[in-house]
C-alpha positions in Angstrom: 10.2 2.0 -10.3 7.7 3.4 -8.0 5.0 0.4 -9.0 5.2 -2.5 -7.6 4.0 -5.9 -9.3 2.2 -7.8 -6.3 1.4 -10.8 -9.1 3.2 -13.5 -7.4 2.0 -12.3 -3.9 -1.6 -13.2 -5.3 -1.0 -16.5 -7.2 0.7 -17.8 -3.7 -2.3 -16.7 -1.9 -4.9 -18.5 -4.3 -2.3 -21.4 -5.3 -2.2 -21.2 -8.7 0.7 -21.7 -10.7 2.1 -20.0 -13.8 0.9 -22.2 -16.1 -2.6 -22.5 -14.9 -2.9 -18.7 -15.0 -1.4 -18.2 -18.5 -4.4 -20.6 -19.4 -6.8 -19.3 -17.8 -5.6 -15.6 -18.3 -4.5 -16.5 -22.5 -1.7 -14.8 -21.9 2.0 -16.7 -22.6 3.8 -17.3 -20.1 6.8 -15.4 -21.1 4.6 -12.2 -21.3 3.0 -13.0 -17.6 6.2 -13.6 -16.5 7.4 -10.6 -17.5 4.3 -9.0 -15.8 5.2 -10.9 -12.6 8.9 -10.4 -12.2 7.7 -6.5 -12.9 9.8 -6.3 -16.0 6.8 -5.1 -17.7 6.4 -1.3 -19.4 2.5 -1.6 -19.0 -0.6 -3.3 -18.7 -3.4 -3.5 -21.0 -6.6 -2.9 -18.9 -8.5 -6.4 -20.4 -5.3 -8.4 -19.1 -5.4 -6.8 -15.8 -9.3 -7.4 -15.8 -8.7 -10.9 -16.7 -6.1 -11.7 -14.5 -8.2 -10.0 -11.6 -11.4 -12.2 -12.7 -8.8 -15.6 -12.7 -7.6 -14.5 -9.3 -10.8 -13.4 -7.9 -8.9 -10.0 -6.9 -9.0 -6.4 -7.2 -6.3 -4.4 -9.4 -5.0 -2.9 -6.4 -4.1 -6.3 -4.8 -1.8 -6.8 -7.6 -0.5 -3.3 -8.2 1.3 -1.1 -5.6 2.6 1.8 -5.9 5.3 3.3 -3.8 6.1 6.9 -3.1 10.5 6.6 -4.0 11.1 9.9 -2.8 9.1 9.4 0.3 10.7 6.1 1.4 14.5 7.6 0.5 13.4 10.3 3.4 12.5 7.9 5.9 15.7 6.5 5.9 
């Protein structure tokens, strides 16, 4: 999949754990974890808002996306 979920990346970064995100986020933490293994389909835009405001980030610090047919080239 050509989007990568940068979620972990992030929560390292601000040391916060699962748990304390799935609070502060009210998300469970099956669904986040889905979201941060990148296992997810989508993304509803107030959970991405949310997550950004509990991370003090931008969307694009956790969402990458990556150009598959570009990177099988450069190989």
């Amino acid at each position: 999949m050509p989007i990568i979920v940068n979620l972990d990346v992030m929560m390292a970064k601000r040391k916060i754990s699962l748990n304390e995100l799935s609070e502060r986020v009210d998300l469970t933490l099956s669904n986040l974890s889905i979201l941060k293994t990148g296992k997810a389909k989508a993304i509803r835009f107030s959970t991405l808002e949310a997550i950004c405001r509990a991370l003090d980030c931008q969307p694009g610090d956790i969402l990458e996306y990556v150009n598959e047919e570009k990177e099988t080239a450069n190989r």
